[in-house]
MARTOR-999563 format. One record per residue (C-alpha): x, y, z; residue in one letter. Coordinates in steps of 0.1 Angstrom, whole numbers, plus 2048, in hexadecimal, padded with zeros to 3 digits. Each point is the difference from the previous one (the first is absolute). Last residue first. Example, Ala and Ser with C-alpha at 12.3 -4.5 7.8 and 13.67 -1.06 7.14 Angstrom:
% residues 2
8897F5847S7F27DE807A
END
This chain:
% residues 381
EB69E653EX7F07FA7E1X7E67E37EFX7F77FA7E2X7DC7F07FAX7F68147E7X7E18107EFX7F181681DX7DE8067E8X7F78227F9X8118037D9X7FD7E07F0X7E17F8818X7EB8167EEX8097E97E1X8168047E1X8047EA7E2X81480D7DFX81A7EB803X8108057E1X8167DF7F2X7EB7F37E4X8058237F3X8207F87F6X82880480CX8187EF7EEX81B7F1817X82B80B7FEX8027FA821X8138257FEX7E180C7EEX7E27EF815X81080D81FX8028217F6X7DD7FF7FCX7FD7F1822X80E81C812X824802808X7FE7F9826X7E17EE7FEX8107E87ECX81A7FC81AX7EB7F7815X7EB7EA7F1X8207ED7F7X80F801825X81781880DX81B7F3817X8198147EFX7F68157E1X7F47F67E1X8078037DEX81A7E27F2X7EB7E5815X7DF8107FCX80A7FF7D8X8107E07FDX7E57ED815X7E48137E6X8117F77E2X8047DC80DX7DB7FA807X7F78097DFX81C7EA7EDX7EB7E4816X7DF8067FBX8068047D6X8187E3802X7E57E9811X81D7E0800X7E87E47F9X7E780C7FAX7F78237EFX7E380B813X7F581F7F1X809820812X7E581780CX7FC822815X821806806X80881881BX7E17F7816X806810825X80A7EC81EX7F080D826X81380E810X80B7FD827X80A82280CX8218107FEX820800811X7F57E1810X7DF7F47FDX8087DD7F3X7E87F57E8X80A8097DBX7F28087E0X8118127E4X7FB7EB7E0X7E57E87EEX8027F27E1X7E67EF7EDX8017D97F6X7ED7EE7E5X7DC7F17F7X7F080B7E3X8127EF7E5X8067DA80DX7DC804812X7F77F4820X7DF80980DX7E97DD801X7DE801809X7F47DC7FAX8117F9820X7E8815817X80980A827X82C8087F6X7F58087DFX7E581B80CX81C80E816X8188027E6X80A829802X7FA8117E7X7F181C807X7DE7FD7F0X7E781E7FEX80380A7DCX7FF7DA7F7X7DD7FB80AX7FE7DC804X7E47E97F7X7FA7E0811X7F07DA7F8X7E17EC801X7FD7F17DEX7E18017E2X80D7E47E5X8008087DDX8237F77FBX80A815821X7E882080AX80481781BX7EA80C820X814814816X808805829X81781C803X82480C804X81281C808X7F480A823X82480D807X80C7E8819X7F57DF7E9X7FF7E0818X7D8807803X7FD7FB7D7X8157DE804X7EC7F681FX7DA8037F2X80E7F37E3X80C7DD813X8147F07E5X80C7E57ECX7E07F77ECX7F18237FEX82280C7F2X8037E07E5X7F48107E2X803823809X826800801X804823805X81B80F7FEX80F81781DX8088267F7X82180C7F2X81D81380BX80E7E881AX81C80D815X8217ED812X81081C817X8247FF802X80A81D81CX81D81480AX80781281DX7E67EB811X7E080B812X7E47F47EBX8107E17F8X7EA7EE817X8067DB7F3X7DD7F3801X7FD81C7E8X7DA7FD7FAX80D8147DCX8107E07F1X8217F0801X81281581AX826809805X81381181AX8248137FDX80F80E81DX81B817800X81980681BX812828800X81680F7EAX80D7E27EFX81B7F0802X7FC7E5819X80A7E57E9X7F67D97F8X7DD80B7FCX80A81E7E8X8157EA7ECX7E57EA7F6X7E781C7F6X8017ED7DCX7FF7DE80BX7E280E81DX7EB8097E4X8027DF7EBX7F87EA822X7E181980DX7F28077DCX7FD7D8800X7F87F7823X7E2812801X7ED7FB7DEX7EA81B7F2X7DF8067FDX7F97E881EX7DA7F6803X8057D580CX81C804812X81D7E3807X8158017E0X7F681C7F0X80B81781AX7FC7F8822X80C824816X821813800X81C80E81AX81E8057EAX8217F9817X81382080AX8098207EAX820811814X80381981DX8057E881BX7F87D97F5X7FC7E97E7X81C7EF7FAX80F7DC7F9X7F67F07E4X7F77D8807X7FD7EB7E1X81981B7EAX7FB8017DBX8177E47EEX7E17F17E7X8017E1814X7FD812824X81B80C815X80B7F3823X826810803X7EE82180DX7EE7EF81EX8187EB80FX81D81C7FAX7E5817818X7FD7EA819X8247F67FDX806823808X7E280481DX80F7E4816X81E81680FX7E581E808X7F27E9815X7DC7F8810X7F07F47D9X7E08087F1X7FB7FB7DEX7E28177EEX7E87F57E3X7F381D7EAX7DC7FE7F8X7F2821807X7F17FB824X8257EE80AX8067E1802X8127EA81BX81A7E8808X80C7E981EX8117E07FBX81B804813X80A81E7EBX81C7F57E8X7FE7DB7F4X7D87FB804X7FC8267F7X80E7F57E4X7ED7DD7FCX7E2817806X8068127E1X8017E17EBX7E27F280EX7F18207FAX8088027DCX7FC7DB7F8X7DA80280EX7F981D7E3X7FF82480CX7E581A7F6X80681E811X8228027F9X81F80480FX81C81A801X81A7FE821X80480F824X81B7F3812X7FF80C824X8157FD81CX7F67FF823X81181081BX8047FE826X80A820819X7E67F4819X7EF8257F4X7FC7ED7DEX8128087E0X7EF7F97DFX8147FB7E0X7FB8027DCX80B7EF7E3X7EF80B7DDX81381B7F3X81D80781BX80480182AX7D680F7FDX800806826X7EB7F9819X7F680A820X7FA7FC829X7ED7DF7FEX7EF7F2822X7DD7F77F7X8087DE7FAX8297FC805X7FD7DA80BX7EB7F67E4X8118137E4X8227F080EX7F07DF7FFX7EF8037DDX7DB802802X7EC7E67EDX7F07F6822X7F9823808X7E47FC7EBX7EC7E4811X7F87E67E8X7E78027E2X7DC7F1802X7EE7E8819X809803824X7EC7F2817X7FD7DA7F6X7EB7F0817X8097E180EX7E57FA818X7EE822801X7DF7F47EEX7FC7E581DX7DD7F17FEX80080D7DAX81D7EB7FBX8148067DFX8147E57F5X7FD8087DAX7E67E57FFX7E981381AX8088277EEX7EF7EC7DBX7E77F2811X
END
């Protein structure tokens, strides 16, 4: 009945039919001189930090404004940004994979008052709205996941570490002047939704402790069956316990065997893992996953816990800036972090980043497959 007094006809189930449910075509959004020049672009340049340009085999150009966002934007923000792009760029705009939003415009004579739009809009505190930078050999836009505001197993918040890491690599992401471009990733908990594996850097949110147990209630809020299936390491077991004389289905968990990782929480509430001490954030450094020069890497533990220090994560952040300052003051041209700590072997590494080095940070596993195993995807002509 429901179809019938929408003005469905089941005699005619065609008869205004919509078809297309969901998002609009792509190439919709396209700007006209990305539209007409699909598949047709010669090459760009990088003109200075943050505006690039593309040049078609037609011999037309797009201009590009690329500036710092964030992941989390309020309705003011974006309204805001597309009454710029409004003004500007015909209304056309776009963001990148790691949050920076980029202004497109057909003339180099429209990209200054781009840019004078951009810079004059501050925020109340004076820091800049819209930064402009973010590409060629400089740190670009912090790719991160949910954090404590979104996430229910986060160790450590996203946009946080993100916000008080990127005021104090500012000048690196409105610069190319660095040796080569660094990326710098950062995930809340260990399922690293945010694959910071690979990146030069890495902000890797880490519980230390096992879940609690709310025994009391666990029976009444969950499956058990499904919160001891949702452990990946067999950690966890049906148990008898008892509550103010009461006998209570609930779970035991053997805390040698637990990684930390949430997926109890995430299938059984009464399970919580966050812990104001034993959650916090390790360091990872050395990963990448271009191929070239080297292979793809994956990112190494440098610091293997920080506490969370909200709001401005001091610790992560002074941290992060020895290492930036020493790859940027050490290595060669082109040569990304990993790279370069290759070069002068990771001991040395620890010294001129001035990091201790502790047992927490041997690697001690090996496999067949260390040694037999084609390991890399790199490729060589």
């Amino acid at each position: 009945m429901a179809f019938i007094s929408s003005g469905y006809n089941p005699d005619k189930p065609m008869e205004d039919r919509i078809t297309d449910i969901g998002p609009r075509k792509f190439d919709e959004f396209y700007p006209p001189v990305i539209k007409a020049n699909k598949g047709k672009w010669l090459y760009h340049e990088i003109l200075e930090p943050g505006v690039l340009v593309h040049v078609s085999e037609t011999g037309d150009k797009v201009f590009t404004v690329r500036v710092g966002g964030a992941r989390l934007m309020s309705v003011t923000m974006i309204r805001e940004i597309c009454e710029i792009a409004d003004k500007h760029c015909g209304g056309y705009v776009r963001w990148t994979t790691r949050n920076n939003v980029e202004f497109m415009v057909d003339s180099l004579d429209k990209v200054a008052p781009l840019k004078a739009e951009l810079l004059s809009r501050k925020q109340i505190g004076g820091g800049f709205k819209f930064p402009i930078g973010g590409t060629g050999a400089g740190i670009t836009n912090i790719v991160h996941t949910q954090g404590w505001i979104h996430c229910h197993t986060p160790a450590t918040d996203g946009s946080g570490p993100v916000k008080a890491a990127m005021d104090v690599l500012f000048d690196q992401f409105t610069s190319m002047k660095l040796p080569a471009h660094l990326r710098i990733s950062l995930a809340c908990c260990l399922n690293m939704c945010g694959a910071v594996h690979c990146s030069d850097i890495a902000i890797l949110g880490f519980h230390r402790k096992p879940p609690m147990l709310d025994h009391e209630y666990l029976d009444k809020m969950c499956e058990i069956p499904l919160a001891i299936a949702a452990c990946p390491t067999a950690a966890i077991k049906p148990a008898k316990v008892e509550v103010d004389g009461q006998k209570l289905n609930s779970v035991a968990v053997k805390n040698s065997r637990c990684m930390f990782c949430g997926n109890c929480y995430t299938m059984c509430p009464a399970m919580p893992l966050a812990d104001k001490e034993g959650d916090g954030i390790v360091l990872m450094a050395g990963g990448k996953v271009s191929n070239r020069i080297s292979p793809p890497k994956f990112s190494k533990v440098v610091v293997a816990f920080l506490p969370n220090e909200a709001p401005r994560w001091a610790s992560t952040t002074d941290a992060i800036q020895k290492m930036v300052n020493a790859y940027s003051n050490g290595a060669r041209k082109y040569e990304r972090l990993g790279d370069w700590a290759e070069r002068i072997g990771w001991e040395r590494f620890f010294s001129v980043c001035d990091l201790p080095f502790t047992h927490h940070l041997i690697d001690d596993f090996r496999d067949p497959a260390y040694y037999t195993w084609r390991q890399t995807t790199q490729f060589k002509f």
